[in-house]
C-alpha positions as CSV (number, residue, x, y, z in Angstrom):
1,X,0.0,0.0,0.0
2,X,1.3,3.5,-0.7
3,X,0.6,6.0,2.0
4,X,-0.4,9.4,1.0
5,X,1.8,10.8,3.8
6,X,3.2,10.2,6.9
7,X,0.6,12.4,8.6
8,X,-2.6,10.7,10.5
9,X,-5.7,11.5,8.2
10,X,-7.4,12.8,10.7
11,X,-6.8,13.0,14.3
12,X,-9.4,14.6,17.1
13,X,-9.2,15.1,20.8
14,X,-12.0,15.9,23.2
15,X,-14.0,17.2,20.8
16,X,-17.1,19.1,22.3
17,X,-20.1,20.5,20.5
18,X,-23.5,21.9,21.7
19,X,-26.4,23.8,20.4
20,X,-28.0,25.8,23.0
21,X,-28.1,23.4,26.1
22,X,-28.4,20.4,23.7
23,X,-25.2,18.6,23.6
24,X,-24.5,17.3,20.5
25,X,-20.9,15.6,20.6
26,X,-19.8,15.1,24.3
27,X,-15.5,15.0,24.5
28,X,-14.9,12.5,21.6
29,X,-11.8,11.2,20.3
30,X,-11.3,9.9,16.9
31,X,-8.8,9.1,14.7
32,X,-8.7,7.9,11.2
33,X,-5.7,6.8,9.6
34,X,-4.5,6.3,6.4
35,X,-5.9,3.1,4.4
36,X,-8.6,2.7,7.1
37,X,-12.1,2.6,7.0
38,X,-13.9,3.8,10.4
39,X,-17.3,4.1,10.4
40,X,-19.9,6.2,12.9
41,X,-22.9,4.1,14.2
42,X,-25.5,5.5,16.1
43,X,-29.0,6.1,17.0
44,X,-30.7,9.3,15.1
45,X,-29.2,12.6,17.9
46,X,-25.9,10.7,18.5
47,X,-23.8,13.0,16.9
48,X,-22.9,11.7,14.0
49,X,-23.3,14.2,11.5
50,X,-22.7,16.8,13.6
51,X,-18.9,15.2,14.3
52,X,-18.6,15.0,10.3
53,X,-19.8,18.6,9.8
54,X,-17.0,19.4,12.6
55,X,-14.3,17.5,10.4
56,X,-15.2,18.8,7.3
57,X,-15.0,22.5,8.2
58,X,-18.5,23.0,8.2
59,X,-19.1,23.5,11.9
60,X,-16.4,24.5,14.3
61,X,-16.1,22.7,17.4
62,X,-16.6,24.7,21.2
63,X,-13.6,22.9,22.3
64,X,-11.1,19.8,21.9
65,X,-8.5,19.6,18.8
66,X,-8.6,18.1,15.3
67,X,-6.2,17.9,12.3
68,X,-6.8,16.8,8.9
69,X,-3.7,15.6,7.3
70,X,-1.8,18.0,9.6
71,X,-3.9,21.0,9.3
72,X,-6.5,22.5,11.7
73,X,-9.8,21.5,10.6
74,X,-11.7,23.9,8.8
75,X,-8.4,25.5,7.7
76,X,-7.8,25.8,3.5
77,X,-5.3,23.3,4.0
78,X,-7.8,20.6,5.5
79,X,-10.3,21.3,2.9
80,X,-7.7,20.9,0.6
81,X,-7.7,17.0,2.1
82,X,-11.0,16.4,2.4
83,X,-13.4,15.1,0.5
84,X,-17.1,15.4,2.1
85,X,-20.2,13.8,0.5
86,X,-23.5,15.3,2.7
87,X,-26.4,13.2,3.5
88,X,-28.4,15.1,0.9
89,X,-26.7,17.1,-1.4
90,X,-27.7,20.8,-2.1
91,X,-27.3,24.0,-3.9
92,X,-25.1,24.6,-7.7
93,X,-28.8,22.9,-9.1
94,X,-28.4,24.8,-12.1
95,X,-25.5,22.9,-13.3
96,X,-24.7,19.9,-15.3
97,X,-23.3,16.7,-13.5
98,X,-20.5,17.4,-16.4
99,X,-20.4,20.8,-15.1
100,X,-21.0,19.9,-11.6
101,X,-17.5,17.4,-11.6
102,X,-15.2,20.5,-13.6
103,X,-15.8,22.6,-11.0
104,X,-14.9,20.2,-8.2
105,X,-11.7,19.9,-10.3
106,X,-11.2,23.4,-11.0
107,X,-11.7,24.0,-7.1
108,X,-8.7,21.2,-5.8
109,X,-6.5,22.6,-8.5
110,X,-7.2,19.8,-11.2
111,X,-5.5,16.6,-9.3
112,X,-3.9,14.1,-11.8
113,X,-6.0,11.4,-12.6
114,X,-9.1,13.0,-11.8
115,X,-10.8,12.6,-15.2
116,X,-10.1,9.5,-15.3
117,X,-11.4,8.4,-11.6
118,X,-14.6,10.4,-12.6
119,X,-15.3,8.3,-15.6
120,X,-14.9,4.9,-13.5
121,X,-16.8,6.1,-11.1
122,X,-19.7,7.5,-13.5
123,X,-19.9,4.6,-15.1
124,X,-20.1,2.0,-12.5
125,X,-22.8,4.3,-11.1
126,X,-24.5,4.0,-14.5
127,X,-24.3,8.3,-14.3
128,X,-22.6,8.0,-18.0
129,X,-25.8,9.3,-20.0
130,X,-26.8,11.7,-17.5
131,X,-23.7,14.3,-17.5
132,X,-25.9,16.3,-19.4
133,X,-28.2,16.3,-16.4
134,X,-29.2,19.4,-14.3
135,X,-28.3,18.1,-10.7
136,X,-31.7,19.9,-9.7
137,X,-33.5,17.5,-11.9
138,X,-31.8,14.3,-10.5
139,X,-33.5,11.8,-7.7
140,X,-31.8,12.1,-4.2
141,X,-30.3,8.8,-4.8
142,X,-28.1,10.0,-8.0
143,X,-27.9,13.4,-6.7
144,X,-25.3,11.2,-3.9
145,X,-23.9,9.2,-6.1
146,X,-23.4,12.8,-8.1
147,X,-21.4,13.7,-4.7
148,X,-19.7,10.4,-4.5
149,X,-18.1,11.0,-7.4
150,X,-16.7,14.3,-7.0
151,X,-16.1,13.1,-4.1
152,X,-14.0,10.4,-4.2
153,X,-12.3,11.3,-8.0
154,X,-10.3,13.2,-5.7
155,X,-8.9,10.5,-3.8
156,X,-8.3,13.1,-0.8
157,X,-6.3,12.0,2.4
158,X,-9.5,12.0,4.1
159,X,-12.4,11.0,2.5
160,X,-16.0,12.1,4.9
161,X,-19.5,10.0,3.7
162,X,-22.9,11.1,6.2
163,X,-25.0,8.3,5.8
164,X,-23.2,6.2,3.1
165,X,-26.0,4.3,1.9
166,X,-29.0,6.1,2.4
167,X,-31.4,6.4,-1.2
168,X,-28.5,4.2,-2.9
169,X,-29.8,1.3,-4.8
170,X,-28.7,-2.0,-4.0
171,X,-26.1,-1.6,-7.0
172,X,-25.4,1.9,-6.1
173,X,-24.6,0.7,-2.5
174,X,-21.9,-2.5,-4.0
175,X,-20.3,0.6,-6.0
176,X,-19.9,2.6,-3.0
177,X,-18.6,-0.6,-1.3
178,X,-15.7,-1.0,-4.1
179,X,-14.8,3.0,-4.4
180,X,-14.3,3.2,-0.5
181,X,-12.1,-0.3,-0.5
182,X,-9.9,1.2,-3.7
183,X,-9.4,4.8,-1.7
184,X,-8.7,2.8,1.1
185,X,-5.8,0.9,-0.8
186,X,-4.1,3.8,-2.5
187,X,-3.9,5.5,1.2
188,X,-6.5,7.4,1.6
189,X,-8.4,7.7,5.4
190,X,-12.3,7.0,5.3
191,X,-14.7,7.7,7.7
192,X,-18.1,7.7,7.2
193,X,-21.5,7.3,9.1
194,X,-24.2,5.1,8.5
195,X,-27.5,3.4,9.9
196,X,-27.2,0.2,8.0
197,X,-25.1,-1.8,10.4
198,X,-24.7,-4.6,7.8
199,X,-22.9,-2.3,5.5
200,X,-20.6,-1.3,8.5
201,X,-19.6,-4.5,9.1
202,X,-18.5,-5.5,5.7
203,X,-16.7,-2.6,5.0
204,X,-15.3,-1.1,8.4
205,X,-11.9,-1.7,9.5
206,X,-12.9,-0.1,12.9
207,X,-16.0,1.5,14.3
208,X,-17.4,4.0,17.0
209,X,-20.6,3.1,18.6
210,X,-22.5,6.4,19.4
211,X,-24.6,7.9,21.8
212,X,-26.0,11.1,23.0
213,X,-22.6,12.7,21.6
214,X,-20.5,10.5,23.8
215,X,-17.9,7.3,22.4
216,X,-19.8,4.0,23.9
217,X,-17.8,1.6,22.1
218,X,-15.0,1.4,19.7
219,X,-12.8,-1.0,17.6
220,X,-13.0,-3.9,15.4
221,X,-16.2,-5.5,13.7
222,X,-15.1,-8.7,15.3
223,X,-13.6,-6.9,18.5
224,X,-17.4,-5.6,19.2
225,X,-18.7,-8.8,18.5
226,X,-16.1,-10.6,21.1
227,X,-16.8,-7.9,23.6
228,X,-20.3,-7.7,23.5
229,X,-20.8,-11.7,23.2
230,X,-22.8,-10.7,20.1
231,X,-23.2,-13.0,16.9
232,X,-23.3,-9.5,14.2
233,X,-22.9,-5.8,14.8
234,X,-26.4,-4.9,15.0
235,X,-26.7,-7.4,18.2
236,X,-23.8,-5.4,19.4
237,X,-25.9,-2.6,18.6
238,X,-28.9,-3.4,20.6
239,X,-26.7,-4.6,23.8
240,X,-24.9,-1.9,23.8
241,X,-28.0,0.8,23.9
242,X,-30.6,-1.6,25.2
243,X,-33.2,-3.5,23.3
244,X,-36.1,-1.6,22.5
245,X,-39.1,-2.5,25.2
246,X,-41.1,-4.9,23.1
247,X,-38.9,-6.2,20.6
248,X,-38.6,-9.6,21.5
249,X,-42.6,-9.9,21.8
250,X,-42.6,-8.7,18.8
251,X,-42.4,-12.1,16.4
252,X,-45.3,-13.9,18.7
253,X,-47.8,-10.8,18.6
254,X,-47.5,-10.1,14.9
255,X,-47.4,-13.5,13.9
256,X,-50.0,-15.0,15.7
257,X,-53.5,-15.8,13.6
């Protein structure tokens, strides 16, 4: 494997951030390094997004320390590194997705290879005969994948994915599988959050368990499991934030005639 740099690509140290008296990420401590993929998990309000927006640049954190590829987050330098795909893409509706991926370009200072990272990627996305496309006019689930490529044709140190699967279709989701595990190989850090704890398992080298802004759990897929005396991730899931009151009734009630 060869390392984009020596540096961590990203490293963060009590990490606070709170909106109003809400407490949205509670001292956390992450770091992502290069050729890794560490995923978020967590209820809806853990502080998952929130922690990506902080990394990012998008958000500035009340207190603790993070660095992207060396630089403080949110500085030009860490945008420079990053590569951030939202949970539902916005704004620049007006233009083309051929349009859309030029100016991405234009905006990292044309990295080598780009074009052709963009072209892999539109076409296993089967985006190829929509670059004439308005992004405005695209579903939610292609306007992401529209993100995932810009996105990721950058190979950045630090690549940042809010809800990696969410409004993918099931070939969609095996391409976003394959793009993260190539980044990953050439050097680049991933972190991403996501709901669908199956995903997370297949394709995490490490994950954070979430709650209420504060670090619960953390390591490998099979690390969790062995800790928890769990049999898949979503069991470590449920044992680690309690079963929901009713769940196991659930199968007899429903089921009975």
């Amino acid at each position: 494997m060869t390392h984009l740099n020596s540096i961590e690509p990203l490293a963060a140290a009590g990490v606070r951030k709170s909106f109003g008296p809400a407490c949205a990420v509670d001292g956390l401590d992450l770091t992502v390094r290069a050729g890794r993929i560490a995923g978020l998990v967590g209820p809806n309000g853990s502080g998952k997004s929130t922690t990506l927006r902080i990394v990012a640049g998008l958000l500035a954190a009340d207190e603790g320390r993070l660095a992207v590829a060396g630089a403080p987050a949110g500085s030009r330098a860490a945008r420079a590194a990053t590569g951030y795909v939202p949970d539902e893409p916005t704004g620049l509706d007006e233009l083309t997705l051929s349009e859309f991926l030029r100016l991405a370009a234009a905006l990292y200072g044309g990295p080598p290879g780009f074009a052709a990272r963009s072209a892999a990627l539109l076409a296993a996305f089967g985006l190829e005969e929509r670059v004439n496309a308005r992004l405005g006019s695209l579903s939610h689930g292609l306007r992401r994948a529209a993100a995932m490529t810009a996105a990721f044709a950058l190979a950045p140190a630090l690549v940042v994915v809010d809800e990696a699967t969410a409004a993918l279709d099931p070939e969609a989701v095996v391409t976003l599988r394959r793009a993260l595990q190539a980044l990953a190989a050439r050097g680049s850090g991933i972190l991403l959050a996501t709901q669908d704890l199956a995903f997370a398992e297949v394709v995490c080298d490490e994950v954070s368990l979430l709650s209420r802004g504060r670090l619960l759990a953390h390591g490998s897929p099979a690390e969790l499991r062995g800790s928890f005396g769990a049999a898949t991730l979503e069991d470590v899931f449920l044992n680690a934030l309690g079963r929901p009151r009713g769940l196991d009734e659930l199968s007899g009630v429903l089921g009975a005639r």
